[in-house]
DOFI-525726 format. One record per atom (N, C-alpha, C, CB): residue number from 1; chain; x, y, z. Coordinates in steps of 0.2 Angstrom, whole numbers. Glycine has a CB too. Layout:
REM residues N
 guvo seti    px    py    pz
  NUM    A     X     Y     Z
...
REM end
This chain:
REM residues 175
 guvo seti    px    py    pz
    1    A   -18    36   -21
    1    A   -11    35   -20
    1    A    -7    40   -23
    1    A   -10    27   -22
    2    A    -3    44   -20
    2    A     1    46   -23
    2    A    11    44   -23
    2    A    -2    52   -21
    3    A    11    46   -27
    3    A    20    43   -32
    3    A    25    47   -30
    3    A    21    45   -40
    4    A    24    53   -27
    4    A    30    57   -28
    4    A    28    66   -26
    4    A    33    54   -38
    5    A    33    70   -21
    5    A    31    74   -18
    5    A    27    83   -23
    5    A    38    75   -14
    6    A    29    80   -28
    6    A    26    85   -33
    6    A    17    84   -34
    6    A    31    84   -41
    7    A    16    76   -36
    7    A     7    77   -35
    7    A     5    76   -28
    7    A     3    70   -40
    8    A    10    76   -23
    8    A     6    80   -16
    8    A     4    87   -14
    8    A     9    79   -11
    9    A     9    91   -18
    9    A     9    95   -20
    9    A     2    97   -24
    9    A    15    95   -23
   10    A     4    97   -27
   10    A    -2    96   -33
   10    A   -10    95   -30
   10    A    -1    88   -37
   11    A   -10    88   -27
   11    A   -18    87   -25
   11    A   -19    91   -17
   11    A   -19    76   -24
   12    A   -16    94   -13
   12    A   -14    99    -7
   12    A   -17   105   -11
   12    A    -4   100    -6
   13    A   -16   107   -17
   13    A   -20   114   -19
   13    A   -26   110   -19
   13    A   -18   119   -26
   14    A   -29   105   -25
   14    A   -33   104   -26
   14    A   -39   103   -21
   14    A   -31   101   -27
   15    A   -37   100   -17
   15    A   -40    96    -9
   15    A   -42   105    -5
   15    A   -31    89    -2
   16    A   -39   107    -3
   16    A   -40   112     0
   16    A   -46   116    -1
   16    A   -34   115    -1
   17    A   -48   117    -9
   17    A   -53   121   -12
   17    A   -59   116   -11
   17    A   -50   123   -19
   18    A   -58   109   -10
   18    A   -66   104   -11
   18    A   -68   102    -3
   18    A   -63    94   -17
   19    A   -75    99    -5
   19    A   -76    98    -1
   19    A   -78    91    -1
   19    A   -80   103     0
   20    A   -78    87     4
   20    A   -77    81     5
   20    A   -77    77    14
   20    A   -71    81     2
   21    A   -82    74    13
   21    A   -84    69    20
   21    A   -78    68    24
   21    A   -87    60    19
   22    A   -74    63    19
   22    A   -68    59    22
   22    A   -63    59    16
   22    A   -70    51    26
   23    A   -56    60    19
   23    A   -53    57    13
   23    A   -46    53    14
   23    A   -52    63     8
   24    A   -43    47    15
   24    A   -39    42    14
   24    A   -35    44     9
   24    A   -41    37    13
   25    A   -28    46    11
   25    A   -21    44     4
   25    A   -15    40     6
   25    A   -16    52     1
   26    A   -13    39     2
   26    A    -7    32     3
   26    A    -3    36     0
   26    A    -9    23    -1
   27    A     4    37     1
   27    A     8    40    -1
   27    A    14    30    -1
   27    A     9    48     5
   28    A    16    33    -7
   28    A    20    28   -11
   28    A    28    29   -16
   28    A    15    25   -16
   29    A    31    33   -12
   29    A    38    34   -14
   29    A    43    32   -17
   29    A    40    34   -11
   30    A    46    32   -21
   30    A    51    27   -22
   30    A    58    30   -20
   30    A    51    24   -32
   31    A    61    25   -15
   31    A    66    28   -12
   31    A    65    31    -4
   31    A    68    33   -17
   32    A    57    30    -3
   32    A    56    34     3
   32    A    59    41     5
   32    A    57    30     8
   33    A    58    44     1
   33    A    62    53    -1
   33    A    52    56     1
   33    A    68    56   -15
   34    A    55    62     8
   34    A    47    67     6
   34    A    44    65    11
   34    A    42    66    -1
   35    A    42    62    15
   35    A    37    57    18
   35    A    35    64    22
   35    A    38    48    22
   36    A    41    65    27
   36    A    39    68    32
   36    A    35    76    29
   36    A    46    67    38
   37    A    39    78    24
   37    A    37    84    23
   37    A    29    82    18
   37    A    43    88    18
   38    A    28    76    17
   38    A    21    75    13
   38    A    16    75    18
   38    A    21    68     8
   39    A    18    71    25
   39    A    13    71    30
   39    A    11    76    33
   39    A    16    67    35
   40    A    16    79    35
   40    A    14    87    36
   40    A    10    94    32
   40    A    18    88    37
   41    A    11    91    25
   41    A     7    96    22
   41    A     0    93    21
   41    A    11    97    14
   42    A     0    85    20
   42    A    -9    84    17
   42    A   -12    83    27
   42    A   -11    72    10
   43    A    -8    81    32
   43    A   -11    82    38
   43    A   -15    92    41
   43    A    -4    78    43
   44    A   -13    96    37
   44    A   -18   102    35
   44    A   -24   102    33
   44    A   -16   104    30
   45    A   -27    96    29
   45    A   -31    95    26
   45    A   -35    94    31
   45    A   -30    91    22
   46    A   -42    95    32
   46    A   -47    94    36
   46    A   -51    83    34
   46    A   -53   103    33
   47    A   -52    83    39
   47    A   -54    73    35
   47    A   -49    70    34
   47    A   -58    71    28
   48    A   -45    74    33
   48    A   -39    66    28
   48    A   -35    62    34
   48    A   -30    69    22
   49    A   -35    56    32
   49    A   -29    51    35
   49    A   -25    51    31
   49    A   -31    46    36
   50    A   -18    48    32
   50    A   -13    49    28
   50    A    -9    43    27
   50    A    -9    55    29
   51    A    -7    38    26
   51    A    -5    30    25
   51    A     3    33    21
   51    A   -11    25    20
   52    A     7    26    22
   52    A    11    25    20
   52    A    12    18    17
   52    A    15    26    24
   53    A    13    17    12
   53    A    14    10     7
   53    A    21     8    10
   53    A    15    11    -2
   54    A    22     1    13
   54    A    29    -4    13
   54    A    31    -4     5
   54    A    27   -12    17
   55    A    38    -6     4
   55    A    39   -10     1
   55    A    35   -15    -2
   55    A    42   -12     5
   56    A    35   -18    -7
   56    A    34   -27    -9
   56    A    38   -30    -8
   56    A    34   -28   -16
   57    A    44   -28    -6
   57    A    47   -36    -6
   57    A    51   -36     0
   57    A    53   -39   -13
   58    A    53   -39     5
   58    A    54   -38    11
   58    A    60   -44    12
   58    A    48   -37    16
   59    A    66   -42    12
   59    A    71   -46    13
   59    A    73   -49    22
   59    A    77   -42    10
   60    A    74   -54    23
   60    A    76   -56    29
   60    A    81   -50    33
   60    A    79   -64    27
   61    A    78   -48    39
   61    A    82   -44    42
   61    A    81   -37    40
   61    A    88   -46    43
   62    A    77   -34    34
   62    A    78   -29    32
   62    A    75   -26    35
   62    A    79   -28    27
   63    A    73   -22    40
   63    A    68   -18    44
   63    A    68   -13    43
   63    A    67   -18    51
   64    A    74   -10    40
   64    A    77    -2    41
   64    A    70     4    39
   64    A    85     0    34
   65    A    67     1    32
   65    A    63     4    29
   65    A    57     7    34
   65    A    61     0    24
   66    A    55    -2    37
   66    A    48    -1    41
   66    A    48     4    47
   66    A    46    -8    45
   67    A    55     4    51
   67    A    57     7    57
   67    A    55    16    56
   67    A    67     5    58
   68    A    58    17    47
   68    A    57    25    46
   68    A    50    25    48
   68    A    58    28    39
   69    A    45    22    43
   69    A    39    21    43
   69    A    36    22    50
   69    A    37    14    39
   70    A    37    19    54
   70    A    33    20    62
   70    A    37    26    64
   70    A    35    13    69
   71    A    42    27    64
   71    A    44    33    66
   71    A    39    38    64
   71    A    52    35    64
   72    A    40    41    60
   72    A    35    46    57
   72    A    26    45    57
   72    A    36    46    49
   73    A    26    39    60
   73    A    17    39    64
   73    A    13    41    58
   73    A    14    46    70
   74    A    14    39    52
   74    A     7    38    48
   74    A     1    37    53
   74    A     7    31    43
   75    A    -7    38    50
   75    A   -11    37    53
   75    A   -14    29    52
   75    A   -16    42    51
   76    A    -9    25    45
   76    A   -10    19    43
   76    A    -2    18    39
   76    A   -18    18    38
   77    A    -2    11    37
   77    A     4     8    33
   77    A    -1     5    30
   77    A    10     4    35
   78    A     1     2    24
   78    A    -3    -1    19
   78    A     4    -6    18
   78    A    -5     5    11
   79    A     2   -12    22
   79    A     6   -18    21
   79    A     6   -20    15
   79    A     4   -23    25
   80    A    14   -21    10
   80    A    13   -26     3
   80    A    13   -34     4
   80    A    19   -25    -3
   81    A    17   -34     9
   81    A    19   -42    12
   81    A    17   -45    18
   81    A    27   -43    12
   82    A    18   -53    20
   82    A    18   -54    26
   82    A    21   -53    31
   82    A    17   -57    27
   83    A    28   -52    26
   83    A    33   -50    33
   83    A    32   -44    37
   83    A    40   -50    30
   84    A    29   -39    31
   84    A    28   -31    34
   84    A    22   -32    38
   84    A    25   -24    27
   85    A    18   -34    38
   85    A    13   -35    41
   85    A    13   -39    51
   85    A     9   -39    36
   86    A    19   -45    48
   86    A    21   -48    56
   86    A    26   -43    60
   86    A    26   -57    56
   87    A    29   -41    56
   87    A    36   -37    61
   87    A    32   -30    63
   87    A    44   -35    56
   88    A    28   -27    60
   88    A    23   -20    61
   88    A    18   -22    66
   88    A    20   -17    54
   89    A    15   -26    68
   89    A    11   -28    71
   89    A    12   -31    76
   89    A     9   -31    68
   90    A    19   -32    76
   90    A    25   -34    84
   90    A    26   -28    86
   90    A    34   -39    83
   91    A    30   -23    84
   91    A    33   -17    84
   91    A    30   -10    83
   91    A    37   -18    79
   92    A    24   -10    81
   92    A    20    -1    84
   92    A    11    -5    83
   92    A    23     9    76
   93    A     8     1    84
   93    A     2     2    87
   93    A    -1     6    81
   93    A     2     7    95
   94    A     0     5    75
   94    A     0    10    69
   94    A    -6     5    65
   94    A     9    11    65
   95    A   -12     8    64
   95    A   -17     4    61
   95    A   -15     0    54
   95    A   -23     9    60
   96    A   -15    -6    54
   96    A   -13   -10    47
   96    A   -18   -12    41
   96    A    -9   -17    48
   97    A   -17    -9    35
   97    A   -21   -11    30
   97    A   -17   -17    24
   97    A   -23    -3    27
   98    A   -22   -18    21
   98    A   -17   -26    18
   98    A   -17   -21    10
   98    A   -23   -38    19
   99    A   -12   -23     7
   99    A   -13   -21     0
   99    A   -17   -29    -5
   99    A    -4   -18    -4
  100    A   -17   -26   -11
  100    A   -20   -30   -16
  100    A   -14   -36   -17
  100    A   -22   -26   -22
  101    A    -9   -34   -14
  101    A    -3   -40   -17
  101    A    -2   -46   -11
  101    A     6   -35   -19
  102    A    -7   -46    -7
  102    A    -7   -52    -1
  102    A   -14   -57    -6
  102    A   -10   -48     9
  103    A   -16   -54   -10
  103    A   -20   -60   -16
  103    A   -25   -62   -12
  103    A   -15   -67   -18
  104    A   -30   -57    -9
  104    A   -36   -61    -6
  104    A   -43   -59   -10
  104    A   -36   -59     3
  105    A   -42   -67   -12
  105    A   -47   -69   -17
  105    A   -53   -74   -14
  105    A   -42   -73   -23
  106    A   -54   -73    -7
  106    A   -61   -79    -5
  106    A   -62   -75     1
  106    A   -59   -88    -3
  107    A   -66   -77     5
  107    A   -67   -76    11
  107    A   -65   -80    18
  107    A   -74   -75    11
  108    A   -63   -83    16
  108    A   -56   -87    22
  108    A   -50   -84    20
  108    A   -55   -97    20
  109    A   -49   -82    16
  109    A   -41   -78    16
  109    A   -43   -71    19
  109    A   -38   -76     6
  110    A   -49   -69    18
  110    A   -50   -63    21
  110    A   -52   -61    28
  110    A   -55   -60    18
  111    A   -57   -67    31
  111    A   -58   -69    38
  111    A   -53   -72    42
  111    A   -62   -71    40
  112    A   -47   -74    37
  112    A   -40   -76    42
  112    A   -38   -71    44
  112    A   -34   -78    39
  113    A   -35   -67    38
  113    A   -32   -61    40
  113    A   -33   -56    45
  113    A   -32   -59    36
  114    A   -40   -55    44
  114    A   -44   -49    47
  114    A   -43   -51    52
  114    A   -51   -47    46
  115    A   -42   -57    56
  115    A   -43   -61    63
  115    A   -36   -59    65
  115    A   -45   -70    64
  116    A   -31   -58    62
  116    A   -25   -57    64
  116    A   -22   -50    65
  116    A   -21   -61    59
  117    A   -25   -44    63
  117    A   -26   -37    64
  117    A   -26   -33    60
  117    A   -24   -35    67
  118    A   -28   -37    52
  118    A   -28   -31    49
  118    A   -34   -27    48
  118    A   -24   -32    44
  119    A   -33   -22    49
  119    A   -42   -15    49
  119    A   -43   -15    43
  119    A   -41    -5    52
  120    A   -41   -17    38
  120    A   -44   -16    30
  120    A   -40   -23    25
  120    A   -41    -5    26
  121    A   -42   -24    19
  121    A   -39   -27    14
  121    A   -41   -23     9
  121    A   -42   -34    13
  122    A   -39   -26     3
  122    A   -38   -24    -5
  122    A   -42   -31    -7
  122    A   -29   -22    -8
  123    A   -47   -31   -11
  123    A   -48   -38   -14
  123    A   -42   -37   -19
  123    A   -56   -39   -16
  124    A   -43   -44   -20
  124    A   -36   -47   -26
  124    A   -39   -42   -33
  124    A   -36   -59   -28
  125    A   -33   -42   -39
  125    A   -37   -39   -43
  125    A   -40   -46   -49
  125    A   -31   -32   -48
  126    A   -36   -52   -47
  126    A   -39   -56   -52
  126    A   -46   -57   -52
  126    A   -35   -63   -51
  127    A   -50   -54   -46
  127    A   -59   -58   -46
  127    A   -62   -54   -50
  127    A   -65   -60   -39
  128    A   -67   -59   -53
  128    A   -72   -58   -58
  128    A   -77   -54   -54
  128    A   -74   -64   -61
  129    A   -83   -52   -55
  129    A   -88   -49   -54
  129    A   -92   -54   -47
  129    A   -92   -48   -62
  130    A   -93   -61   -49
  130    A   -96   -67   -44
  130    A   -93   -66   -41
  130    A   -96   -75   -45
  131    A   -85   -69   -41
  131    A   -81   -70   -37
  131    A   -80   -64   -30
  131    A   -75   -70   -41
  132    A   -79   -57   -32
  132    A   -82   -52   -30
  132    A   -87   -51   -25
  132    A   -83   -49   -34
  133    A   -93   -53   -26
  133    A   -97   -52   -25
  133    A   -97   -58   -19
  133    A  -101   -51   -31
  134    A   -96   -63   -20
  134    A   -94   -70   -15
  134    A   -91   -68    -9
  134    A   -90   -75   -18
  135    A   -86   -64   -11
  135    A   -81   -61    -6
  135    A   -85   -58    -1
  135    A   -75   -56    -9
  136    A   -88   -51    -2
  136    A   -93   -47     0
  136    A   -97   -49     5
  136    A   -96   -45    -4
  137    A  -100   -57     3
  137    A  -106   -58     6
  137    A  -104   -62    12
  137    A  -111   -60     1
  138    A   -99   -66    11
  138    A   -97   -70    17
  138    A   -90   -67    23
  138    A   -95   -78    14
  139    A   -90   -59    21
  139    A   -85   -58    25
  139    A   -88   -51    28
  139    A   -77   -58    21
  140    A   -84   -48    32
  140    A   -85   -41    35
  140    A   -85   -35    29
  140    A   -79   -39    40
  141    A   -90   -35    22
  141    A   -86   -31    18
  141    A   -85   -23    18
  141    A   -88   -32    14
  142    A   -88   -21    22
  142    A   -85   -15    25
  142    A   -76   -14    27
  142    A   -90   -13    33
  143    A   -75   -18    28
  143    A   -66   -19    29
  143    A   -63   -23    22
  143    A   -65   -26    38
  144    A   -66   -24    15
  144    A   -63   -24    11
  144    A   -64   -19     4
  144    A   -63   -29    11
  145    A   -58   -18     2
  145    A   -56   -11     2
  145    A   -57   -14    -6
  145    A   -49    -7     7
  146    A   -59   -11   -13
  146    A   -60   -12   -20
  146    A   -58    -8   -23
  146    A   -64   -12   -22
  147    A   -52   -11   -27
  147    A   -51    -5   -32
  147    A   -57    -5   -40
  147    A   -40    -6   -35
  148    A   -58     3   -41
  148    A   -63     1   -47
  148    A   -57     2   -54
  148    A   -72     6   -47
  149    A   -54     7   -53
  149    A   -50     6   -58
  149    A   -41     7   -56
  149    A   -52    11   -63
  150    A   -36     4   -61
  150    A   -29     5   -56
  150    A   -25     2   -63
  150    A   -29    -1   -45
  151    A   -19     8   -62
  151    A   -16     4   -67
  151    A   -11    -4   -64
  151    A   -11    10   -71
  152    A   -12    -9   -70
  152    A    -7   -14   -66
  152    A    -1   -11   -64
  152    A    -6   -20   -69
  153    A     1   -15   -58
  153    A     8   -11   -58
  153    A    13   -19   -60
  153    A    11    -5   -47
  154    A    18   -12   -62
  154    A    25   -17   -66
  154    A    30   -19   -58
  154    A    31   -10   -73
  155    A    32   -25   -59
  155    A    36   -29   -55
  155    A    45   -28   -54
  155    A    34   -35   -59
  156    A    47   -26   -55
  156    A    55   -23   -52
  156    A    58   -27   -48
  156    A    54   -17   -48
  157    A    63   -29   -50
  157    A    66   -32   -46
  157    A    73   -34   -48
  157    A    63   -38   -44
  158    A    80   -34   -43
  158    A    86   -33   -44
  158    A    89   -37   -48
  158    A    89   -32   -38
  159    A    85   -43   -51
  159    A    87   -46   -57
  159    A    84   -44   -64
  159    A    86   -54   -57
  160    A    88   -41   -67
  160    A    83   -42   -74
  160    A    82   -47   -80
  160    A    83   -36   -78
  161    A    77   -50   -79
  161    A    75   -54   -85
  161    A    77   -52   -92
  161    A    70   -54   -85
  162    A    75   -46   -92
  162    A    76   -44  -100
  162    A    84   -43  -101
  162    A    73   -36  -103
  163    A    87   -40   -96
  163    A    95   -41   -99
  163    A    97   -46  -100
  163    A    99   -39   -97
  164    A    95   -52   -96
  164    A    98   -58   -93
  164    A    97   -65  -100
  164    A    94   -60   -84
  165    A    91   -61  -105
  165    A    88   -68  -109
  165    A    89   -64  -116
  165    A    80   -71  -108
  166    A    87   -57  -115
  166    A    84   -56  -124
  166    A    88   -49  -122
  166    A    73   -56  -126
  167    A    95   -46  -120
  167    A    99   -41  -123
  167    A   106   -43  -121
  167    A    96   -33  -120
  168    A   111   -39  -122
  168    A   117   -38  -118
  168    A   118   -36  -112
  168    A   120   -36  -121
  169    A   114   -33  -111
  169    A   112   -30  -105
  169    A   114   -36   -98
  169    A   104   -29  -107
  170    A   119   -38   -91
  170    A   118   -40   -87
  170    A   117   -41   -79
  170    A   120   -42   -89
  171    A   115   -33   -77
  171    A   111   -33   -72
  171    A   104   -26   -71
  171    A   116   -32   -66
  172    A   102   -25   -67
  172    A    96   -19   -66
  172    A   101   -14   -69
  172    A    93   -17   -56
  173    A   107   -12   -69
  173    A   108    -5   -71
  173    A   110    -4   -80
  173    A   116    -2   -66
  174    A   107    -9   -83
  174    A   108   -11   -89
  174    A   100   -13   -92
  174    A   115   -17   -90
  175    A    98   -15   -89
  175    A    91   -17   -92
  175    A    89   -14   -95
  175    A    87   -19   -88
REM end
């Protein structure tokens, strides 16, 4: 996964000099600034598929984001929500992968889903090693996807807590 047009940059020299079967990136912007110029530089690459991360949070009627996203034909989108997932899934032909934040933690959350079209998951990060391993054995596990290491990610959102309880602080541009 990469953050931001400079470590595509970056992993673009890198990649170019290695050698490698297959290789999957998820490009994850904040602001969606770069995409098209990022798509185009790692789609150079020999093997690579190139993805685009949605949003987390998806507001009623807000499509604008998803609309760019199909426009520019990633080879995948990396669904965060259900909403991204139903309206992308109405609206282009663009292979959907589920992120870790759809919480699928069993193999009925997983053989739901997968029945409904999505080409990959993320297992949840809460399972344990059993739990894991349970997932694996009663579903397709070739179609779910593990992270082995990942930093948690931090939560964001247009209210802030911390200004709102424990500063003076009283919206996002003060937090």
């Amino acid at each position: 996964m990469l953050r931001d047009i400079e470590q595509v940059k970056e992993a673009f020299k890198i990649l170019k000099e290695c050698e490698y079967e297959r290789l999957l990136i998820t490009l994850d912007f904040e602001f969606g600034k770069d995409y098209k110029l990022s798509l185009e530089m790692l789609r150079e690459l020999p093997n690579c598929k190139v993805g685009i991360a949605t949003n987390r949070i998806l507001k009623p009627k807000e499509y604008h984001h998803l609309n760019v996203l199909t426009r520019l034909r990633p080879d995948f989108i990396l669904c965060r929500n259900l909403g991204s997932f139903q309206y992308l899934s109405e609206k282009c032909d663009i292979p959907l992968k589920g992120d870790f934040s759809l919480n699928v933690a069993n193999s009925q959350t997983a053989n739901y889903l997968m029945s409904k079209g999505f080409q990959t998951l993320a297992s949840s990060y809460d399972l344990n090693a059993k739990q894991l391993e349970n997932l694996l054995e009663n579903t397709d596990a070739g179609r779910i996807e593990v992270n082995i290491h990942q930093y948690m990610p931090s939560f964001h959102m247009e209210h802030c807590v911390y200004a709102a309880f424990m500063s003076e602080g009283s919206s996002f541009k003060d937090c």
